[in-house]
N, C-alpha and C positions, 0 to 999 in steps of 0.2 A: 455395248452390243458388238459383234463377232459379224464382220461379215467376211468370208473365203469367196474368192474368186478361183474358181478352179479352168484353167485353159489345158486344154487337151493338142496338145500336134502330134499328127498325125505323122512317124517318118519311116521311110523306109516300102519298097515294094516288094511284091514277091513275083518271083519270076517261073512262067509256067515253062515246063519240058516238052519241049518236044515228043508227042509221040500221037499216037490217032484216037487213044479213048481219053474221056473227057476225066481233068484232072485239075486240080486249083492251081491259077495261073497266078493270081495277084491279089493282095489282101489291101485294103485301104482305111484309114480313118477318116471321118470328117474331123476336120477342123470345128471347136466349138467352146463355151464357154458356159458356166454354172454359179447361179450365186444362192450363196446358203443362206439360211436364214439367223437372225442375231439370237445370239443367248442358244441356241442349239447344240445340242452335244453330238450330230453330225449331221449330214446331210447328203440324201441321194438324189444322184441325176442318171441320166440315159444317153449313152451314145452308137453310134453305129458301127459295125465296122462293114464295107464293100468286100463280097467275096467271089473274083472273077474267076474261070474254066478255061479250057481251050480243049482242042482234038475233035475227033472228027464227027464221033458220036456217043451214045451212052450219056448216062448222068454217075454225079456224086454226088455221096451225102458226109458234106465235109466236117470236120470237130474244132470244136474252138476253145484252146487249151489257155490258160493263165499262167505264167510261170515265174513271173517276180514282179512284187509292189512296192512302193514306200513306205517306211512305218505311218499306221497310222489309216491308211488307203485300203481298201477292199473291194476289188474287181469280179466280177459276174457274169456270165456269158452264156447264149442262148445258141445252138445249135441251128442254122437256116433251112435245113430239110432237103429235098434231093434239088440237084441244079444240072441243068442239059448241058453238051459239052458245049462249050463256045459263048455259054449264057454267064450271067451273074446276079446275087440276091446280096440281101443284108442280114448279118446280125445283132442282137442288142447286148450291148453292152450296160451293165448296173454299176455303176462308179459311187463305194460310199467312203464319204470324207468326213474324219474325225475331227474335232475343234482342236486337237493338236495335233493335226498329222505334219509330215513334213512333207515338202517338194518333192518330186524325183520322175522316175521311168515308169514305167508298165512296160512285162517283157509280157508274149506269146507268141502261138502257131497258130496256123489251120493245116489239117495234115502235113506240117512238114514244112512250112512255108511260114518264116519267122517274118512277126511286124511290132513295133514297140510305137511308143506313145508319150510324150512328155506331161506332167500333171505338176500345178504350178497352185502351191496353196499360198495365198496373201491376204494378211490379217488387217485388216483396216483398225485406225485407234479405234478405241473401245476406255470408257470411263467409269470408275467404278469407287463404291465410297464404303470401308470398313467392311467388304467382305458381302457388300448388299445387305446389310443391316446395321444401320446405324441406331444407338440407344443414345438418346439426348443429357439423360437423367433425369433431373426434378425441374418444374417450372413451377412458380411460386403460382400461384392462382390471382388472375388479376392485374400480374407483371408481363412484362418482357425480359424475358432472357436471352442471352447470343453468348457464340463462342465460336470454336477455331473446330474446321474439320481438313482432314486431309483428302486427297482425291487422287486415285491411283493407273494410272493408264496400265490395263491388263490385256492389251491387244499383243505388245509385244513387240512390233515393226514400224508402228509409226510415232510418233507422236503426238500429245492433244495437243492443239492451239485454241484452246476457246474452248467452253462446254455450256450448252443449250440445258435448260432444266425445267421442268413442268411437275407439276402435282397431279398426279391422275386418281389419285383417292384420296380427297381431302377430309379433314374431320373438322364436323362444325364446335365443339369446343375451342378451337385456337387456331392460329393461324401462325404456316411457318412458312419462311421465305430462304431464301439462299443468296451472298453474295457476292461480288470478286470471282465469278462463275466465267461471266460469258463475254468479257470486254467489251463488253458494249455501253460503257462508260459508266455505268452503274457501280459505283463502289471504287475501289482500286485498283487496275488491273485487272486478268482473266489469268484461268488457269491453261500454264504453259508447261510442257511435259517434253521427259525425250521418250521412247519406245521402253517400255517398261517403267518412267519414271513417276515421280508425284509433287504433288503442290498444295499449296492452302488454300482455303477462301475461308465464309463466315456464314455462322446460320442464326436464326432470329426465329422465337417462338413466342409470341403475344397470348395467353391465357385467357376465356372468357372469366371475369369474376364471378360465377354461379356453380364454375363446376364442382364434381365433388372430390373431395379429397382423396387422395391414391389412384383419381382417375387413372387411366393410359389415353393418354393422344398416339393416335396412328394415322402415318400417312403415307402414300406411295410417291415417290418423287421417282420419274424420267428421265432421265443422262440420254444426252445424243453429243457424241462430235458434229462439229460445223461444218466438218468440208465432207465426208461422207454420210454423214446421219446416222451412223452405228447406234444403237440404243441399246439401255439398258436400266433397268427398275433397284431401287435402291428402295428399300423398309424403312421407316424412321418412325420414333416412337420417343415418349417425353411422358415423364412422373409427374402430375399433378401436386406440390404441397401447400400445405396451410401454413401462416404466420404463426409463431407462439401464442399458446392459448390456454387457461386454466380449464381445467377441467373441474370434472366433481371433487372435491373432498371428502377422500372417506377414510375411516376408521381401519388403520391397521389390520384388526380384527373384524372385520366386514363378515369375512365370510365365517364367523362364529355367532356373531353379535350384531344386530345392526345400530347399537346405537354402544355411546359409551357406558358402561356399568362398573360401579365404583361398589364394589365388595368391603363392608367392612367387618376384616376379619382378623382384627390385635385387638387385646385385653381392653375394655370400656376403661375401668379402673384406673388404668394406667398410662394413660394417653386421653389428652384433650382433644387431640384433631387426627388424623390420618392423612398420609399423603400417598398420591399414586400416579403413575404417570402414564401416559397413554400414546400410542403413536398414532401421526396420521400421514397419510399418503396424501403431498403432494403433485398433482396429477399437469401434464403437458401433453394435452390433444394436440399439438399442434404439431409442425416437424422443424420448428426452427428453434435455439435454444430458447428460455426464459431465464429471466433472472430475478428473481424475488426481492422484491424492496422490505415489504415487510408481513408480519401473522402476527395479530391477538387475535387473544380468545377469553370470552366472558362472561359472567352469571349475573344475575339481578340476586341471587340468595345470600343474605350476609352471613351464612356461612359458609360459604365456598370462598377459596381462593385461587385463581389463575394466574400460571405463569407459562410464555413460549419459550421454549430451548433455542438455539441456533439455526439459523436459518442455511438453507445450503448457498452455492453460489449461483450455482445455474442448476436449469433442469434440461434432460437433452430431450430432442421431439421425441415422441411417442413415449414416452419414459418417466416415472416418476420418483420422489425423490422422499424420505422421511423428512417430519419434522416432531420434537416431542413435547408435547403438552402435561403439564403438571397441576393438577388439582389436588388442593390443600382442603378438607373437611371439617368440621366440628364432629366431632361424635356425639354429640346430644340431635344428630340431625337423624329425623326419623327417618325408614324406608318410605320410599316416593319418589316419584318424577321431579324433577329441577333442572330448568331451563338452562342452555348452555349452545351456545353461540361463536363463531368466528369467521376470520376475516382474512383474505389472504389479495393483495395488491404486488404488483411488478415495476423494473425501473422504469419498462416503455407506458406513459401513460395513452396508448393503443391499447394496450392489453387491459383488458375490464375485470373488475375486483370478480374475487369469489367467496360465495357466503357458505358456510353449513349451519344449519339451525336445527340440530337434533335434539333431545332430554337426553341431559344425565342422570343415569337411573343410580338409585341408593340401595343396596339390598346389605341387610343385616346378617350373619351368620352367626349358628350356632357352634360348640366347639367342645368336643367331650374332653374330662381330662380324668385322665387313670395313671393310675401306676401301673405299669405294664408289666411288671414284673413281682410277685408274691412270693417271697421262701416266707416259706412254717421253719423250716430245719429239719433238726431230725424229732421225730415224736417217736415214741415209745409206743410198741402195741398195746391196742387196749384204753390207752389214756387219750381221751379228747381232750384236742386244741382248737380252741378257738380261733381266728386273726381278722382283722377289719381291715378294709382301705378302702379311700375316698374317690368320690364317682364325682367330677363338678362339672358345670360348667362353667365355660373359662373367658366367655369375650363379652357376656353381659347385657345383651341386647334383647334376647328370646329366651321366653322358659323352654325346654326341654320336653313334650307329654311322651306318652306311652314307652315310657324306658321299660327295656327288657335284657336280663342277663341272664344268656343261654349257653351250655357247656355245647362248643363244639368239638373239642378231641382233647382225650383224655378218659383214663378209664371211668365207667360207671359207678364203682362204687366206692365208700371210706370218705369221699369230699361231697360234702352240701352245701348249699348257698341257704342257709338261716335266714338271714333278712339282705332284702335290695331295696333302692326308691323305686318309685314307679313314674316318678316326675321331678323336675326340679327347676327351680327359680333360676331366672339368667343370674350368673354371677355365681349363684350357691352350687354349696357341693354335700353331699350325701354318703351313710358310710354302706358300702354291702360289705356282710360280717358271711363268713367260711367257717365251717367245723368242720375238723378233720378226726377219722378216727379206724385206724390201721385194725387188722384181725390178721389172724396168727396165718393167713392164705397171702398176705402180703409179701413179699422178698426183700427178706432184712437187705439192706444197704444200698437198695435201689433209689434213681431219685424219678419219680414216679411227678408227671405232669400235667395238670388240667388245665386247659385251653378258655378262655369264656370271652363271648362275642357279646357287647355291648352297643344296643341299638336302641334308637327314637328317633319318632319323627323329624322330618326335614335338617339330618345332622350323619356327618358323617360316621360310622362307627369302630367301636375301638375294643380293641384285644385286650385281656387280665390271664397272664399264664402265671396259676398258682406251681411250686415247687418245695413237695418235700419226699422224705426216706423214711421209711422206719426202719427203726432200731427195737433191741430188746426192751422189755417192760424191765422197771429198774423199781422193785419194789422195796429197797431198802429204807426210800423216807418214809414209807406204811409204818414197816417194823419201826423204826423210833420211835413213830407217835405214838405204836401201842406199847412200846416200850417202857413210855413215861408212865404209864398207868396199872396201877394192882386191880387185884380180880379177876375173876372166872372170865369177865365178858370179853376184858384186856388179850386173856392168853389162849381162851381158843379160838378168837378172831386170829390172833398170830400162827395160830396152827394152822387153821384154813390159806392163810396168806404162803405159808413157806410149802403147804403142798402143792397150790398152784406155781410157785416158782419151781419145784423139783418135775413137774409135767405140764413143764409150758411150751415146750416140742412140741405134743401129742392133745393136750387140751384142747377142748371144742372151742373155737374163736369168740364166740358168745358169751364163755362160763369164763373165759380170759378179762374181760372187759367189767362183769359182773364182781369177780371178787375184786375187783381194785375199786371201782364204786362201793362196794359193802364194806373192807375194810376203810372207805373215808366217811363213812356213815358212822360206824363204830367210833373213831376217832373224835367225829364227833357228839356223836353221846357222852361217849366218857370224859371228856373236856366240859359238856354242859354240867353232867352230874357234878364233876367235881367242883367245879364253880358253885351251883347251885348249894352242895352239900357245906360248905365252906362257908357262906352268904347265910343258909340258916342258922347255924352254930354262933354265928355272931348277931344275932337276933334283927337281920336283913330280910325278911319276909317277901316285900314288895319286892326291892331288886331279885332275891332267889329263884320269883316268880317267873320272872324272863326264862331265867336260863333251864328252869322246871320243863315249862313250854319247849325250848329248844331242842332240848334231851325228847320229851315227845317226837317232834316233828323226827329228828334224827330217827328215833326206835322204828317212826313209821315209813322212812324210808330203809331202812334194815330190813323188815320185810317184805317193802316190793323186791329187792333186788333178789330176797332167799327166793320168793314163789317163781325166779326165773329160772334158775339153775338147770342146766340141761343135766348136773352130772346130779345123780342122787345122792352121791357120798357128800356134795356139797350142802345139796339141800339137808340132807339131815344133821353133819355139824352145827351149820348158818341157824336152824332153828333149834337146835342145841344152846347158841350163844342168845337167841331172842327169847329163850325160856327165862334165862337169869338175867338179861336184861330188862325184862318184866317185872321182873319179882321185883328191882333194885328201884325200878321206877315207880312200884306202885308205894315203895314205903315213903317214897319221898313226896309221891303227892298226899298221902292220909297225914302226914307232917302238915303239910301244908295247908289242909284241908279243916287240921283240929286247930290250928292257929286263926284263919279266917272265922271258925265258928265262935272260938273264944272272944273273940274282938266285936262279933256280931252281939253276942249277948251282955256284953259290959257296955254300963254305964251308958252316957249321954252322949252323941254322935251327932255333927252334922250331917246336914242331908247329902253333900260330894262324898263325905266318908262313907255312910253307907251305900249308894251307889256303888260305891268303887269298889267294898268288900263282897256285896251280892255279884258284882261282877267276875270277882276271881274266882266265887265260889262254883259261881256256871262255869269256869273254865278248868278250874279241878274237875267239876263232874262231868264235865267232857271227857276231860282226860280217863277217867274213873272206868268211863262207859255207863254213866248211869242219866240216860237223856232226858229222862224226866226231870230231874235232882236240877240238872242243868236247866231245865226250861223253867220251873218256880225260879231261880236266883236271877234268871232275868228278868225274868217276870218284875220283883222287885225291883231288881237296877232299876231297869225301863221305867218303873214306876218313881224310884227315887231321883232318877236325875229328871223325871220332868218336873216332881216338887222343889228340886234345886233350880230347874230351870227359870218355874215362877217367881222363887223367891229371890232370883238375884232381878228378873226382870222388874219387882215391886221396887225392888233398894235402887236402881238403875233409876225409877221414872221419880222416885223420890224425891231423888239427887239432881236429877233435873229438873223436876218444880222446884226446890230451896234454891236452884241457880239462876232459875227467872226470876223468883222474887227477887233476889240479891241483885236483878240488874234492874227491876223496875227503880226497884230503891237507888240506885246509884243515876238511874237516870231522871227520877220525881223530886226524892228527896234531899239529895246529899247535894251539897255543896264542896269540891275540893280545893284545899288549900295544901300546898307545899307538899301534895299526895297523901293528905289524911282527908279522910269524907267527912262531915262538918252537918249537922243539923242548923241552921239560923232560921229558921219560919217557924214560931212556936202555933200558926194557923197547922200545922202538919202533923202535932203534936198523938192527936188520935190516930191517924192512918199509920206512921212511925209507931206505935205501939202496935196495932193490929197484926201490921207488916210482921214487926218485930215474933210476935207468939207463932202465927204460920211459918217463919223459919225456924224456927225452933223445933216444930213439931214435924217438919218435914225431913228438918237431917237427923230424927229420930227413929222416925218411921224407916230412914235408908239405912242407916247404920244395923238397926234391929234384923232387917230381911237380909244383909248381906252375912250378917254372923249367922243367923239360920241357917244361911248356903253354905256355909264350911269359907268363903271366900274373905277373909279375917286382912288379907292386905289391904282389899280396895273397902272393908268396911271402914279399917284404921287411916286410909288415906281419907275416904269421908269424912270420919269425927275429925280429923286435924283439918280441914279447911269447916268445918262446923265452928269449931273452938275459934280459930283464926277471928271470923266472922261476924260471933256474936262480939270477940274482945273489938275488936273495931268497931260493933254498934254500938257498946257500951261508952266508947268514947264520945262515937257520935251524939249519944242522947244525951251527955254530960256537957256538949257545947248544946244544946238546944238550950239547957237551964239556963245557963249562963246569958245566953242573948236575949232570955226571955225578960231578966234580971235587968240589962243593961236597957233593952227596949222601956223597961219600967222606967231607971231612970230620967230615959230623953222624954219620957211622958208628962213627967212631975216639970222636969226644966222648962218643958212647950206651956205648961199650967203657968207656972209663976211669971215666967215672962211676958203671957197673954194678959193674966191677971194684973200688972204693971205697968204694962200700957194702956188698960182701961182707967184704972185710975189717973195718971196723966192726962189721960183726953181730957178725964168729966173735970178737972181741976180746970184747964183750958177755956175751956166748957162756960165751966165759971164765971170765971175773972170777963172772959168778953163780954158777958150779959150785965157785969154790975159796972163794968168798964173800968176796973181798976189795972186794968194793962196802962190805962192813960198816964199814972201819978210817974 
């Protein structure tokens, strides 16, 4: 605090003139003094000035001028009003003093009549700390903290010897003292200054333990010097902080995820486990460092595996620090929640563990897998190409449902998706097939793009950009084929072929695409024919039959393509060549036709035979157009293979009653020795016969219905385990005589020897009764 003593003296008088009207004789000052207030940025007071007259009469009304100050000083003055001659009044003077003015004079007048003034500014010490606002920093919460402040005398003139200090706004969270202040034995010393100089002491701030963290303590502390009481207000203010402290543990990815989620998304197939690693934020609520002793982290699931990475050194307050967790998987481990746990501990055992106990979630992913890319090449106008490629999925966990492949850029027309999956098994893949097929609107050499967007549920989806060009129609391997071949049908298919090549500029796109199908129609008929033709000549009936049919099928695709023809010169050729193709085909079915009849009416046929001949003959008269014709021969087929059917089914259950009996008998009657079956119970002798006739009659009964059927191998295979069978029973009843034979003789032996020893006995018998054992 600032106090100015300001003294005023008063010097100098003014002297009045002689004369008779009344005029200012003498101006005066009072002597006087003014104290300012402290901390004030100036301060006014009031002084007087005496303004005396003389002469004989009359009044004046005098002025009261200012004419030089001190820097700093500002002087005021009030006019006194009229004064009689001889009389005298006062004026007031407003004296304002600046907290840095300097010392000096005050000049003025009153009309004419100079009087000046001494002003005497004196700054008592004055004590002041960091500007009036001291920031302490941080006080730990709970502690006492001290340190070193400086304390600066800003009076200017005096010096401090001593500084009084008081708290006038204290704050109940803590409490601060000050000391080495005020030598009054308290501490070391007091603070001793020269005029403008500075000194040390010490400050102490004890913390209530409850307060909260980042409080602000504020207080007003008092400065007074001791010998004047100058005062002045100092601010002081102190950061509350906490000791090191864990905080929560969380998940790197917090603000995506709240928990950790373990995506697995590589091949099943091809990996037993998965690894992945996870960060987690180490957190320091507190503001002092931490230092971490140690983090695991742990699962109860035996197929998880946990490992912690590196741990940091310290963590700064408020601040937190990674650490990385790695978790190892089984992949036979289904989606679901699974428990997952850790632990984080510090050097200071003060600082209290911290847990997170979140699930770790498992979620499976689906995974499309395409070829991203499709070239055809170049295709020829006119010719459809086919290409396939595979749609899988790839990581084996999740089927695939509602697959859809949708063209999204790429022209509309020429490209089609023939077949797509519509689902597909985790792991499996599927093919979608593309037909391509250019028309003469196409621009040769372009390479023209279709875009296709591949989507299903819950998977991300994937792109197929097919890529091809057409080129010219390259009908030179037609002409070959028809090349190879004589005949009318041969050469004006190839006529029709080279006039769409001479206007295949100008050709309708449709009639382009049409003769190159009909010339491979053509092709092959006449390849069928000749085969066929070739097959009957060498008296191959059955086989010619095939290729008979093929030559059909082909002729009927010959005239779907003619009834398309936009151009009529074509259509009337194209049915020009399907006139003589007719003719050629029907002589080869009435070939065919009188050979199946001749076969039908000779001699003695199984029942497969006939069957199979009524059969050809309905598909001659298919061919013929004669649908009736064709419905009797099936009529009989149908009729003949079910009498085939029955009769192999009879030879079948035959053959399986001869094979039961055959095993009763290996199980009742036979005896095996050294792997031959053996009759020795001639008690069996009747059923062994009986047996015997029912096999016989039963692998007759199969063999007979199987040659009925036309099925002559497995009847042959029958009679050979028939033959087999009975020669083996034949043995076997050949050892039944034999043992029958031999039982006879142990029969005779058991006789004589019975017989043998009854005579003994009664001879025994004897002799004891007449007692000639005695002699």
């Amino acid at each position: 605090m600032v106090v100015l003593a300001v003294v005023v003296a008063v010097f100098g008088l003014a002297m009045l003139p002689v004369g008779q009207a009344a005029q200012v004789s003498d101006v005066t000052v009072d002597e006087g003094s003014v104290t300012v207030a402290p901390d004030s940025n100036e301060e006014t007071t009031t002084n007087e000035i005496t303004i005396s007259t003389d002469g004989e009469d009359g009044t004046v009304s005098p002025s009261v001028r200012i004419t030089e100050t001190p820097s700093g000083i500002d002087v005021d003055s009030t006019d006194p009003g009229e004064i009689e001659a001889g009389d005298s009044d006062t004026a007031e003077l407003t004296i304002t003093v600046a907290a840095d003015a300097d010392s000096g004079t005050v000049e003025g007048d009153v009309d004419g009549v100079a009087f000046s003034f001494d002003v005497t500014v004196d700054n008592p010490p004055l004590a002041e700390i960091d500007d009036d606002s001291l920031d302490l920093g941080d006080a730990l919460v709970g502690e006492t903290e001290s340190g070193e402040i400086v304390v600066e005398e800003v009076g200017g003139d005096q010096g401090l010897d001593g500084v009084d200090w008081e708290v006038v706004n204290d704050d109940f969270d803590g409490d601060l003292s000050l000391t080495d202040m005020d030598g009054s034995g308290f501490g070391e010393g007091s603070i001793e200054t020269t005029p403008g100089g500075e000194d040390t002491a010490q400050w102490e701030v004890t913390v209530d333990d409850s307060v909260d963290q980042h409080e602000t303590l504020e207080w007003t502390v008092e400065l007074s010097d001791q010998s004047t009481q100058a005062t002045r207000e100092v601010d002081v203010e102190a950061r509350v902080i906490y000791p090191a402290e864990y905080g929560e543990i969380e998940l790197d990815a917090a603000g995506i995820r709240p928990h950790p989620e373990f995506v697995f998304d590589e091949p099943r197939d091809q990996n037993d486990e998965l690894t992945q690693t996870f960060e987690f934020d180490l957190t320091n609520d507190g503001d002092l460092p931490l230092e971490p002793s140690d983090v695991s982290a742990s699962s109860s699931e035996a197929g998880l595996s946990i490992t912690v990475g590196d741990l940091p050194d310290e963590i700064e307050g408020q601040s937190s620090e990674t650490v990385e967790v790695t978790v190892t998987a089984d992949t036979d481990l289904e989606e679901g929640e699974y428990d997952f746990s850790m632990s984080a501990s510090a050097e200071d055992f003060d600082i209290d563990d911290e847990t997170y106990d979140e699930d770790l979630e498992i979620s499976h992913e689906a995974e499309l897998g395409v070829e991203h890319t499709v070239s055809i090449g170049d295709v020829p106008i006119g010719e459809s190409e086919q290409v396939a490629t595979e749609i899988g999925e790839e990581l084996g966990y999740y089927d695939v449902s509602n697959l859809e492949i949708t063209l999204d850029e790429g022209p509309d027309s020429w490209l089609e998706l023939e077949e797509s999956p519509t689902e597909l098994e985790a792991g499996d893949a599927s093919q979608a097939v593309f037909e391509l097929e250019f028309d003469t609107e196409a621009d040769l050499g372009t390479d023209y793009e279709w875009q296709y967007e591949v989507e299903g549920d819950d998977v991300e989806s994937e792109t197929i950009t097919v890529i091809a060009s057409p080129v010219p129609l390259d009908l030179d391997p037609i002409r070959n084929d028809l090349s190879n071949h004589d005949g009318t049908v041969a050469s004006d298919t190839l006529e029709i072929v080279d006039a769409m090549d001479d206007e295949m500029e100008t050709a309708d796109a449709g009639d382009v695409s049409l003769v190159l199908s009909f010339g491979s129609s053509s092709t092959l008929y006449l390849e069928s024919m000749a085969d066929a033709t070739e097959l009957i000549e060498n008296g191959e009936h059955d086989d010619a039959q095939r290729e008979v049919v093929q030559a059909a099928a082909a002729y009927n695709t010959m005239a779907l393509y003619a009834e398309q023809f936009e151009s009529a010169e074509y259509r009337s050729d194209s049915e020009a060549v399907l006139a003589e193709a007719e003719t050629d085909l029907e002589e080869l079915t009435d070939t065919q036709d009188a050979h199946y009849e001749e076969r039908l009416e000779s001699g003695e046929r199984s029942l497969l035979e006939a069957a199979t001949i009524h059969r050809e003959l309905s598909r001659i008269a298919l061919l013929q157009g004669d649908e009736d014709r064709a419905d009797e021969h099936q009529d009989d087929a149908d009729e003949a293979f079910e009498a085939y059917s029955e009769s192999v089914s009879e030879g079948e259950t035959a053959a399986q009653e001869a094979e039961e009996t055959w095993t009763a008998m290996e199980d009742d009657q036979f005896v095996t020795v050294a792997g031959q079956p053996l009759l020795l119970n001639p008690a069996n002798y009747d059923a062994v016969t009986r047996q015997s006739e029912e096999l016989r009659d039963q692998y007759e009964a199969a063999t007979a219905a199987l040659n009925d059927a036309g099925e002559t191998s497995r009847a042959d295979s029958v009679a050979s385990e028939r033959d087999e069978r009975l020669a083996t029973l034949g043995t076997a009843q050949l050892s039944l005589v034999v043992a029958t034979g031999i039982y006879g003789l142990v029969t005779v032996g058991i006789v004589i020897r019975t017989a043998r020893r009854m005579y003994v006995y009664v001879q025994d018998t004897r002799e004891s009764v007449s007692g000639d054992f005695l002699l």
